[in-house]
N, C-alpha and C positions, 0 to 999 in steps of 0.2 A: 694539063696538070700532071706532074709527076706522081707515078701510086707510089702509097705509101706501102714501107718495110712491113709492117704491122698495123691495120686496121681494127676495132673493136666498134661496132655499128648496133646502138638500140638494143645492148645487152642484156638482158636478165637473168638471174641464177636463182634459184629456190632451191631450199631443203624440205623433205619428204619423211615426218617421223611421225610415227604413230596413229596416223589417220588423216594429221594436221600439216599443212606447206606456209613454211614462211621464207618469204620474199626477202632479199638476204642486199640484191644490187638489184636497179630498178634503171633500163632503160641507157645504160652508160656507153657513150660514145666517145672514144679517142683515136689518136692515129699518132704515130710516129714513123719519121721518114731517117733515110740511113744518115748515119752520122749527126743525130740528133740526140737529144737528153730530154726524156721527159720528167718531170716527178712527180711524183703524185704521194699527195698530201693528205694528215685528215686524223682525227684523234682514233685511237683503237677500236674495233669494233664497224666502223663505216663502210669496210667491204675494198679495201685496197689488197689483204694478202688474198683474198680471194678471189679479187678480180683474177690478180697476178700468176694464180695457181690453174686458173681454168681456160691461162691462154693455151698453157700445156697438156691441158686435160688431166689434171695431174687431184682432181678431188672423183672420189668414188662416186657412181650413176648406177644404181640407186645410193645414198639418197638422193643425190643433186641431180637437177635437171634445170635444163637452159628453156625456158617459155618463150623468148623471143630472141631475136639478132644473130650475130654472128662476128667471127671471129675469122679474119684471113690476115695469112701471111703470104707476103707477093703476089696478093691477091687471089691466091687459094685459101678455102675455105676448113681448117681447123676441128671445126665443134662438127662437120659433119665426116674427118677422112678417118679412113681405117686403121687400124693399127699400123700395118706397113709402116703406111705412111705419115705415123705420130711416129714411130722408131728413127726415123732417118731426119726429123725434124729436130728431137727433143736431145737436148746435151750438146748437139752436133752443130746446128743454124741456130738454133735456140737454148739458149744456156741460164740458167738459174743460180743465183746466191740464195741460198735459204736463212732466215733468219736465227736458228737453233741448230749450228754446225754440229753439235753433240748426237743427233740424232740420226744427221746425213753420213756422218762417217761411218764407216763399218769398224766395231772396237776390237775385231779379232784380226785385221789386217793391219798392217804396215803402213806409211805412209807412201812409201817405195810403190807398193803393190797396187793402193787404192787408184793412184795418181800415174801409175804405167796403165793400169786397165782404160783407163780415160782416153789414151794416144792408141793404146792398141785397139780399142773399140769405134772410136770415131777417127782415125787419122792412121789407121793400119801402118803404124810405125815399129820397128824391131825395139828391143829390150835395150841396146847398145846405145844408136842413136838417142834413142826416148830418155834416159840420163842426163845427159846434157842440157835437154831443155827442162826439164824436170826441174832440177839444180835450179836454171838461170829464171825460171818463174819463182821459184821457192825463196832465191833473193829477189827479186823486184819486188816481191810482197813484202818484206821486212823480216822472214824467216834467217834468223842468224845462223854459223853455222850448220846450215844447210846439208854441206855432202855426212854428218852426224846423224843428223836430224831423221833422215829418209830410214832409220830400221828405227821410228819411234812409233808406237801407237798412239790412237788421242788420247787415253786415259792420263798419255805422260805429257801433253801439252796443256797450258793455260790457258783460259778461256780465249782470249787475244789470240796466241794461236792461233787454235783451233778455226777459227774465226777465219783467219790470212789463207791458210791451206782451203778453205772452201774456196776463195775466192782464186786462188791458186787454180783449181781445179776446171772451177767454171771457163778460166780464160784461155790452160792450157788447148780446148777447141778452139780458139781463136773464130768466135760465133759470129753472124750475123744481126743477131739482136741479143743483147744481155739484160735478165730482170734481177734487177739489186734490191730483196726485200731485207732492206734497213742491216745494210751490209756492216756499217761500221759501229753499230753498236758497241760491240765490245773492247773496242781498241780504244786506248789511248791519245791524245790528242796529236802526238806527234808520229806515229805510224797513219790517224787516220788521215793526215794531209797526205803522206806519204801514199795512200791505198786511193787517197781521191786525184792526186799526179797523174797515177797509175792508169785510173781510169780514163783518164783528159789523152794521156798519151796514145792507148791503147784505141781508143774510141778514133783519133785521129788518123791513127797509122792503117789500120783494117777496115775505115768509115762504118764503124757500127755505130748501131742503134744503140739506147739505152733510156728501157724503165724503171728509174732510181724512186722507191717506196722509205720514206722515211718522215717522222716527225719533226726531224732537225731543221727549224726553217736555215741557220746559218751555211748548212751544207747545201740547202737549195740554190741560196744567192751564189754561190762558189759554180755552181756545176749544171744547175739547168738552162735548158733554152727556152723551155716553156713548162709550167706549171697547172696541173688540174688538181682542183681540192676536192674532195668526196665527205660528205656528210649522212651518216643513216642511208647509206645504200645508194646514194643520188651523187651525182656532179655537179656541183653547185656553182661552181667557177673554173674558166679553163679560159688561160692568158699567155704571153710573153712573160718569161721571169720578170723580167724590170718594171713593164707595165703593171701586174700583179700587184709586186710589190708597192709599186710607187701611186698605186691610185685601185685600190681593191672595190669590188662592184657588190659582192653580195655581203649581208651584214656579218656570215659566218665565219668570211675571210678575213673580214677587219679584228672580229674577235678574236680569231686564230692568231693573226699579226700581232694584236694588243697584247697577247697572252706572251711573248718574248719580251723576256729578261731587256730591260733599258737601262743606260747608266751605269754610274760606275760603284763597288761597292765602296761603303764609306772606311775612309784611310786607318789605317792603326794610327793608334794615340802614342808617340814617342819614347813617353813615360811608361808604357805599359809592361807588367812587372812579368819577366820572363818565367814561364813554367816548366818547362824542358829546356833541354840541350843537349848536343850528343854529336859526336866526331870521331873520327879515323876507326869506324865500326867495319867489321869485315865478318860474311859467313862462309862457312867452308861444310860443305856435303860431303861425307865420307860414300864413296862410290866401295860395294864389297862385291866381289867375285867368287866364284870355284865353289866347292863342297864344302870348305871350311870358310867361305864368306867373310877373307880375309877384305881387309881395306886394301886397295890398289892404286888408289888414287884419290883427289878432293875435286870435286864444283865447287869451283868459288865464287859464289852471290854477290855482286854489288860493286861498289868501285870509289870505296870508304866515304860515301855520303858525308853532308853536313848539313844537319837538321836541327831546328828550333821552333820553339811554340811560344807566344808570346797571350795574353790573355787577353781576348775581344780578336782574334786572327787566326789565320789557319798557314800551313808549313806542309811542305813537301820533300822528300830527298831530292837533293839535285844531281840526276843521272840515273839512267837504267838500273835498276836495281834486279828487277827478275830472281826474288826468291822464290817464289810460288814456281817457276819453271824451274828451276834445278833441284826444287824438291822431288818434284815427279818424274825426274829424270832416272832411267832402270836403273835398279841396285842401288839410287840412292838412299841414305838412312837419315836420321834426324842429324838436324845441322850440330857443329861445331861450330862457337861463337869466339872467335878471334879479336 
């Protein structure tokens, strides 16, 4: 039998407060091999982000403590190696999407600087070189003007963003195993096919691993190869995607499955009396400079949408709009509405 990239055998983790220990993940066993997709499934609270955080040892000891099992990667053993050797593991062979990119970025740096330290730290690449790839990760993720972008801080990205550059970050290691905790939350529906390509390709080209953590059963059918669901700390099902889905064993799977949206919603009514309307709308950001914070130039938002609302339906612009990002674009001031 071929070992697997990543092992998790008969795990347990406890929290240590106050006097009192509660049992958090209880006895959890998976394995994934290279070039593989697992996901792992399970409503909030059932101990998936913290499985996912204690592969890296990445949750504070005290409080937590592991009571049983263990945790190898190529079959070296994790929960018991030393710093060293979590140092040369962690970002490097093992790379993290966090689910709150707001938190992982540093707001006093660059995005230039955050995402050069990543090449120069694991991949001892020059300043010159590390550019280039920088850029050509920064588009693969959906990052628009790009060679701009790089002297922004987060504060001046949207949440979406913000979001793309983690994952940005994660990949520019080009790791061995990647843990995606519920990567694409904040993106849009059409970046996040774009960001799950991304992964399909990636995953392909460098035969990596991937531990994809998220609710979205529809992202699971898309991208896993197998499937383990977690409930109150326990694994309660651990399948084949397809199998999974197409014949589920334990009752809390079926639940979980039953619990997606079926069907289609019901049609607008013909007749229905139109409440909005709105056409050839355009924003413009006055960008100010220098000491006297003259205007120098405009961001122009949008790409004159045509929008409507009908009563019993819902309406969208059609087309990128992204005013929230050229608002928070430097030096920009409240929009002009053209």
């Amino acid at each position: 039998m071929v070992q697997p990239l990543l092992e998790i055998d008969n795990l347990s983790i406890a929290f240590h407060q106050q006097g009192e220990t509660q049992t958090v993940v209880s006895e959890l066993s998976l394995h994934i091999a290279a070039g593989e997709t697992l996901a792992l499934v399970g409503e909030s609270g059932s101990g998936k982000s913290v499985s996912a955080l204690s592969v890296l040892r990445l949750l504070p000891s005290p409080p937590v403590s592991y009571p049983s099992g263990d945790i190898r990667f190529h079959g070296q053993s994790l929960l018991h190696a030393d710093e060293r050797t979590l140092r040369g593991v962690r970002g490097n062979r093992i790379a993290m999407i966090f689910q709150e990119p707001m938190v992982s970025l540093n707001p006093l740096h660059t995005l230039e600087k955050q995402l050069y330290e990543v090449l120069s730290l694991h991949r001892g690449m020059r300043k010159e070189a590390a550019r280039g790839e920088i850029l050509d990760c920064l588009e693969r993720v959906g990052i628009r003007q790009a060679p701009r972008r790089l002297a922004d801080y987060p504060h001046q990205l949207s949440g979406g963003e913000r979001q793309r550059v983690m994952i940005a970050m994660a990949l520019l290691t080009r790791p061995e195993l990647l843990i995606a905790d519920e990567p694409t939350t904040a993106l849009d529906v059409s970046v996040q096919a774009q960001i799950l390509q991304l992964l399909r390709e990636l995953k392909q080209e460098l035969n990596m691993g991937l531990l994809f953590i998220t609710h979205n059963l529809s992202i699971v059918r898309q991208l896993a190869d197998r499937v383990a669901v977690m409930q109150n700390g326990r694994c309660v099902e651990q399948n084949g995607c397809r199998a999974l889905f197409s014949a589920p064993q334990h009752p809390y799977t079926r639940r979980l499955l039953d619990s997606e949206p079926a069907g289609l919603p019901v049609p607008l009514a013909p007749d229905a009396p139109l409440l909005l309307a709105a056409s050839g709308l355009s924003v413009a950001f006055p960008v100010r400079r220098g000491l006297l914070r003259r205007v120098v130039e405009h961001n122009r938002g949008g790409e004159r949408p045509e929008l409507s609302a009908a009563r019993g339906g819902n309406s969208g612009p059609g087309g990128r709009i992204g005013f929230r990002q050229k608002h928070h674009r430097a030096g920009a001031a409240a929009p002009d509405c053209l």
